[in-house]
VEXKOLBA-746101 format. One record per residue (C-alpha): residue number from 0; x, y, z. Coordinates in Angstrom, 1 decimal. Layout:
N
+-----+--------+--------+--------+
!   i !   east !  north !     up !
+-----+--------+--------+--------+
! NUM !      X !      Y !      Z !
...
+-----+--------+--------+--------+
END
This chain:
188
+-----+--------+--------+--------+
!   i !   east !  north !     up !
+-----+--------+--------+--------+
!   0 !   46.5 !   -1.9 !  -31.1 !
!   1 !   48.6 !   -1.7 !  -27.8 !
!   2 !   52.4 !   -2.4 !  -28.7 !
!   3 !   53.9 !   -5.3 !  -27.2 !
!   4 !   57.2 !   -5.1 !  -25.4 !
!   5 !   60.0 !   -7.8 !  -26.7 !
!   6 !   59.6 !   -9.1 !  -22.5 !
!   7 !   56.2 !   -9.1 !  -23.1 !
!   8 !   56.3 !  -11.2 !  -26.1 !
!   9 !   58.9 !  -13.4 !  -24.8 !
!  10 !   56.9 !  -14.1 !  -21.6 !
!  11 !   53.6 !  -14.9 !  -23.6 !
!  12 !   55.7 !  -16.9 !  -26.2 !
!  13 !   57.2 !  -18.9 !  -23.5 !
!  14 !   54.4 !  -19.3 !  -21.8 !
!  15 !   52.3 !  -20.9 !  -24.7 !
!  16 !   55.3 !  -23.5 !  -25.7 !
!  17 !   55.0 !  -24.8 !  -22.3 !
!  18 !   51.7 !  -25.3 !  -21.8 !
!  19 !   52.2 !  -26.8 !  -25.2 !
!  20 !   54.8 !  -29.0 !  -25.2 !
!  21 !   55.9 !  -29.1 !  -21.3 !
!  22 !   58.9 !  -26.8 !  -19.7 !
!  23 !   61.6 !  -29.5 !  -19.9 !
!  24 !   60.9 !  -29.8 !  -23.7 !
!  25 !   60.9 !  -26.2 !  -24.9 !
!  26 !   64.9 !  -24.8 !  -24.9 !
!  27 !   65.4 !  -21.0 !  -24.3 !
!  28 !   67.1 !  -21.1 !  -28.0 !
!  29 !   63.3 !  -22.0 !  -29.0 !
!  30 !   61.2 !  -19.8 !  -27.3 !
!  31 !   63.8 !  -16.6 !  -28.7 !
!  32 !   63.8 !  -17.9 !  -32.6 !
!  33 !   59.6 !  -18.3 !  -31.8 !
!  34 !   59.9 !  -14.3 !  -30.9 !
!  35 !   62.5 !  -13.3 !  -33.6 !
!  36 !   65.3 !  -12.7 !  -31.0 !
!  37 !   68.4 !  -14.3 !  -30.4 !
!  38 !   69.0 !  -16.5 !  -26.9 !
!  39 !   71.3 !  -13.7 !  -25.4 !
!  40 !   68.5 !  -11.1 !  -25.9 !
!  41 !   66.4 !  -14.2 !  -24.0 !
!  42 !   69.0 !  -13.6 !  -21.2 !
!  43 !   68.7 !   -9.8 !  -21.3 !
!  44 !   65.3 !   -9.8 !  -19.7 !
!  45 !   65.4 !  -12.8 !  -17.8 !
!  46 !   68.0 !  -14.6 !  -16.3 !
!  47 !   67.2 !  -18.2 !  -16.2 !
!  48 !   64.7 !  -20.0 !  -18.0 !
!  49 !   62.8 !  -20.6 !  -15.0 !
!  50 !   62.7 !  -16.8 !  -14.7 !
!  51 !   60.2 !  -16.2 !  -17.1 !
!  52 !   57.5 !  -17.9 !  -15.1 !
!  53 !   58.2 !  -17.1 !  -11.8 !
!  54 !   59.8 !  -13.6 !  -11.8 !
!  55 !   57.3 !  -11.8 !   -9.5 !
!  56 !   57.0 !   -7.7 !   -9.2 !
!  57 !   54.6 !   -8.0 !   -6.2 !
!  58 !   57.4 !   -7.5 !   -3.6 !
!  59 !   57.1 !   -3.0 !   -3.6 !
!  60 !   53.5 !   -3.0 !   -3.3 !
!  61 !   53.4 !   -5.9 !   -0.4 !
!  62 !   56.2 !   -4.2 !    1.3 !
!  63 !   54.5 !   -0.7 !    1.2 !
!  64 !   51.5 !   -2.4 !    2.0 !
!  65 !   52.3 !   -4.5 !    5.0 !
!  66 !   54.3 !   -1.2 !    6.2 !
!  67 !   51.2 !    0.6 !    5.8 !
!  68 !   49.3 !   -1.9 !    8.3 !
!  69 !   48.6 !   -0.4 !   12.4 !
!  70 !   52.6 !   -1.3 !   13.6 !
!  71 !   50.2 !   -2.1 !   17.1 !
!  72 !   48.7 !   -5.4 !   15.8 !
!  73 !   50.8 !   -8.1 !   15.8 !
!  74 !   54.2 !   -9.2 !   13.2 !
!  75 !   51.7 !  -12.1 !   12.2 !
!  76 !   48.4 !   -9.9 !   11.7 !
!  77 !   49.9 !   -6.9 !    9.7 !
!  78 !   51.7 !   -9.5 !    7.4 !
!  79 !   48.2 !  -10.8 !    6.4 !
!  80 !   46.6 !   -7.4 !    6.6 !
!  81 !   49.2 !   -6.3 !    4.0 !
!  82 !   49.3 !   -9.0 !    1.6 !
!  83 !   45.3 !   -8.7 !    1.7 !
!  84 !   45.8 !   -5.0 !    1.3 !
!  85 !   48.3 !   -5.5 !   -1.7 !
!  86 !   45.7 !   -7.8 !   -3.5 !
!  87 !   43.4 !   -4.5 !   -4.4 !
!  88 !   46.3 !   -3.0 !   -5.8 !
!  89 !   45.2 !   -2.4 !   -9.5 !
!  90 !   47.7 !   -3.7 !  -11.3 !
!  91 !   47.5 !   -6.8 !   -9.2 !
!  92 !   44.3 !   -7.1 !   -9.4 !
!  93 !   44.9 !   -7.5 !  -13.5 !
!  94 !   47.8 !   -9.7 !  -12.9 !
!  95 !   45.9 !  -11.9 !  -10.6 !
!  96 !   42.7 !  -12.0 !  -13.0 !
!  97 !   44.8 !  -13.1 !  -16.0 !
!  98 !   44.8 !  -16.1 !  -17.8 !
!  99 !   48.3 !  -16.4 !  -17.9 !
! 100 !   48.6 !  -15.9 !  -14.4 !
! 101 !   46.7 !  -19.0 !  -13.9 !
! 102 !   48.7 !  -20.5 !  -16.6 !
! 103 !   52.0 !  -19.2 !  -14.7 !
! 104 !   50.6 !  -20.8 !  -11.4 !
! 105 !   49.5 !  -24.0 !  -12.8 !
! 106 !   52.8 !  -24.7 !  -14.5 !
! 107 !   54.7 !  -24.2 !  -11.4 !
! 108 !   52.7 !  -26.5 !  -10.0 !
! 109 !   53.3 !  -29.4 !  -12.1 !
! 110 !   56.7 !  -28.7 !  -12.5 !
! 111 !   59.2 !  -29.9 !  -10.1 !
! 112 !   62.1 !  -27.1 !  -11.2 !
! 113 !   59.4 !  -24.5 !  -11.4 !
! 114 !   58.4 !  -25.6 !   -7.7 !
! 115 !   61.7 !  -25.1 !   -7.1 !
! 116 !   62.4 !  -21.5 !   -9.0 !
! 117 !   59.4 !  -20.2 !   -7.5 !
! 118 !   60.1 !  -20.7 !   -4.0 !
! 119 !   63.7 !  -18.9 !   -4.7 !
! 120 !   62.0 !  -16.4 !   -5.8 !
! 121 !   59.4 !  -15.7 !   -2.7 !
! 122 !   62.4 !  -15.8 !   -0.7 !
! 123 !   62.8 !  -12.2 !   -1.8 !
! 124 !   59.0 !  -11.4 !   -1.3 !
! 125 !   59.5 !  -13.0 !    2.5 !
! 126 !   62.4 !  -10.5 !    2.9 !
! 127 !   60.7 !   -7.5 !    1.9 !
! 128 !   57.8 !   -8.5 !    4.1 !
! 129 !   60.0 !   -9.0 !    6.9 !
! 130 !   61.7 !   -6.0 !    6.9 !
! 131 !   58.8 !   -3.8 !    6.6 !
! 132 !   57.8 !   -5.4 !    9.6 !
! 133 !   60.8 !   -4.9 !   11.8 !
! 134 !   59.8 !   -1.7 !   13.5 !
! 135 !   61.3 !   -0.6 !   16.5 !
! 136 !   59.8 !   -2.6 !   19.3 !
! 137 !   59.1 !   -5.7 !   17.1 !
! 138 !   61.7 !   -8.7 !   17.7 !
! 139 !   63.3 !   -9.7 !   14.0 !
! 140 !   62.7 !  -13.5 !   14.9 !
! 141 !   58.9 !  -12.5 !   15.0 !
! 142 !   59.2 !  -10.6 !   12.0 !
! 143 !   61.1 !  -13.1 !    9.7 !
! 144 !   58.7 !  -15.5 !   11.1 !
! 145 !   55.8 !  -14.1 !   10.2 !
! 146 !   57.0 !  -13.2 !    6.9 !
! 147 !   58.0 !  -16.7 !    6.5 !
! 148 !   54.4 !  -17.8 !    7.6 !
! 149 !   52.6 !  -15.7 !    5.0 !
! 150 !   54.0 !  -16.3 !    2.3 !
! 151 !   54.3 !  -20.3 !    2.7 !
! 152 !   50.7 !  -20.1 !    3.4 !
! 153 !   50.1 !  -18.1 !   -0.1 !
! 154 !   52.5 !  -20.5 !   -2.1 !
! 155 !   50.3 !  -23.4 !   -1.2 !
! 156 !   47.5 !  -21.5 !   -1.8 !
! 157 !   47.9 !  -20.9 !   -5.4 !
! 158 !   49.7 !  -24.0 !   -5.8 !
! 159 !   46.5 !  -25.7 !   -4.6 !
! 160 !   44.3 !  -23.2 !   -6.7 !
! 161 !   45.7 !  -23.7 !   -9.9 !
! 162 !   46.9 !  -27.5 !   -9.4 !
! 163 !   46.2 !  -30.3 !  -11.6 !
! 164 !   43.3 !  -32.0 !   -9.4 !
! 165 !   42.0 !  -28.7 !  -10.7 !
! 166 !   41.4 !  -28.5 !  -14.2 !
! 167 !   39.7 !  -24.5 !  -14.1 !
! 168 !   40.1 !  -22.8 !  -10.7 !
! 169 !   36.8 !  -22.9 !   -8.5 !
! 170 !   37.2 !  -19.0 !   -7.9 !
! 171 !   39.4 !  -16.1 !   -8.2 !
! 172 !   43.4 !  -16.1 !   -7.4 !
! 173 !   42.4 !  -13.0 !   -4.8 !
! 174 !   39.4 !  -15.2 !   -3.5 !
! 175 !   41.8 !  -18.1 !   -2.8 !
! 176 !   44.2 !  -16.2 !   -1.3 !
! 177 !   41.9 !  -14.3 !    0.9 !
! 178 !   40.8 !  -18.1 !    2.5 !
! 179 !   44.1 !  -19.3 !    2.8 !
! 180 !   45.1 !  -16.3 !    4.8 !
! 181 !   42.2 !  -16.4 !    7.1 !
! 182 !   43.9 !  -19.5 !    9.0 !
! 183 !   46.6 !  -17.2 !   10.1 !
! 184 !   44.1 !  -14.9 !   11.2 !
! 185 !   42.7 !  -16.7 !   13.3 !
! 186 !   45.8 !  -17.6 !   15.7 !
! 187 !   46.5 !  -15.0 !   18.7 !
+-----+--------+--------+--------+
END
């Protein structure tokens, strides 16, 4: 039987009393006595509450991907190409296919300070996107734009996919994504 890490655990246990009982119900002191810790060995791992749910560890493999992408095509094209590109990365793959991904996805989006944690934390996604697209030659308004651009379109994407008018997703997190992307592919 695979070992569990104490974040592991914490995530999972978090993750169930929320679903369970809501995120403004369930206290951090909870969800560390549930796991056998104490709350500052909560705060060891994550740093806020919210953190738990909508810490993301995408940003390398976009950022290599999207740097990877033909620095020719345009700021708005190799941003898509390389979020596409990141989404056959195998460990994403896993993450996206999980349950508790979906879980993760659906509780932001019926969450108001979740909405809010989450889109702090693709702030840093947009930067890493950004600046593996300012090459030499490419203005940084263009860059931070199109960085800006992909990753709003891929918030409302999942937020849509996992949202409460939808009570089991009609496809994949990587199928969604790939249709919400297209749009942008399809401007000049």
């Amino acid at each position: 039987m695979k070992n569990t890490t104490t974040r592991e655990r914490l995530r999972s246990t978090a993750l169930r009393l929320f679903t369970e009982h809501g995120f403004e119900q369930v206290t951090v002191n909870q969800i560390a006595q549930t796991v056998g810790v104490s709350h500052m060995t909560y705060f060891r791992y994550f740093p806020t509450k919210e953190s738990v749910i909508v810490e993301d560890f995408f940003d390398p493999v976009i950022a290599r991907a999207v740097a990877a992408q033909d620095p020719g095509l345009p700021p708005l094209h190799r941003a898509v190409r390389g979020l596409l590109a990141a989404l056959t990365d195998e460990t994403a793959q896993e993450e996206l296919s999980s349950e508790e991904f979906a879980l993760r996805i659906k509780l932001v989006a019926i969450t108001p300070s979740l909405r809010g944690a989450a889109m702090t934390s693709s702030r840093a996604t947009q930067e890493a996107i950004a600046e593996s697209l300012e090459t030499p030659g490419v203005d940084r308004f263009l860059a931070r734009s199109a960085a800006a651009a992909v990753i709003a379109a891929a918030t409302q994407t999942l937020l849509d996919w996992a949202g409460e008018h939808h009570p089991t997703p009609p496809c994949s997190a990587a199928q969604a994504l790939v249709k919400g992307l297209s749009i942008l592919m399809d401007q000049p």
